[in-house]
C-alpha positions as CSV (number, residue, x, y, z in Angstrom):
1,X,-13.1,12.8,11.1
2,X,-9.4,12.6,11.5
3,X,-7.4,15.5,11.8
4,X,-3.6,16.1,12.3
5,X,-3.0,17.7,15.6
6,X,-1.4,19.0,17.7
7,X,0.6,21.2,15.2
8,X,3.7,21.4,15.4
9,X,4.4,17.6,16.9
10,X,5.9,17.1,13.4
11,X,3.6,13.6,12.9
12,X,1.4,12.8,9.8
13,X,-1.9,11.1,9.6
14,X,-2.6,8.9,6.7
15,X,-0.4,8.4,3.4
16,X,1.5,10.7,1.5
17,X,-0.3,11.9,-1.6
18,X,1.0,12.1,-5.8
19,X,4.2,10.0,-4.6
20,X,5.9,7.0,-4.7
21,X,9.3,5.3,-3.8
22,X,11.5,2.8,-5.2
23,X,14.3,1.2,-4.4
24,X,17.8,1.9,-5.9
25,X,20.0,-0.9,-6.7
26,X,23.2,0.4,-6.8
27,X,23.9,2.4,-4.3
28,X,21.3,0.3,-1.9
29,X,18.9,3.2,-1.1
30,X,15.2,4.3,-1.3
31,X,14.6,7.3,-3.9
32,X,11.1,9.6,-3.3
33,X,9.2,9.9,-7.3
34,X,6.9,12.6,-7.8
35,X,3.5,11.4,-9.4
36,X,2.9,13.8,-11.9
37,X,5.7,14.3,-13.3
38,X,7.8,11.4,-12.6
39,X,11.1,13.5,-11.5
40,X,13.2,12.1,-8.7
41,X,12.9,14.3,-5.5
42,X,14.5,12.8,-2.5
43,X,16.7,10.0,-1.6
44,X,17.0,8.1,1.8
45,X,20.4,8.8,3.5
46,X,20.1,5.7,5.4
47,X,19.1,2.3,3.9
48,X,15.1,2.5,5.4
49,X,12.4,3.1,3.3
50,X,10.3,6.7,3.7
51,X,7.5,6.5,6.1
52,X,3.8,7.0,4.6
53,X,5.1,6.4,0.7
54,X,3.4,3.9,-1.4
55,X,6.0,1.5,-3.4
56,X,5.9,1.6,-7.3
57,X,6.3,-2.1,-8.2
């Protein structure tokens, strides 16, 4: 079984769950969705795409 230690090394095992990114066209930058509700949450400062988040198509 995997497991995500040591605590506190600020790493992540696996994929993030109940969200998804997409990419912004305008201003050229990635923007977090929640799942569930389908709000915006985050957006990239710089122009890479978030680590561990499935892409909506």
């Amino acid at each position: 079984m995997a497991k995500n230690a040591p605590a506190g090394d600020n790493r992540r095992v696996g994929a993030v769950r109940d969200r998804t990114q997409v990419f912004n066209p305008h201003n050229q930058r990635w923007v977090k969705r929640n799942d569930d509700s389908g709000r915006f949450m985050d957006q990239k400062a710089d122009k890479a795409p978030f680590k561990g988040v499935r892409r909506e198509k």
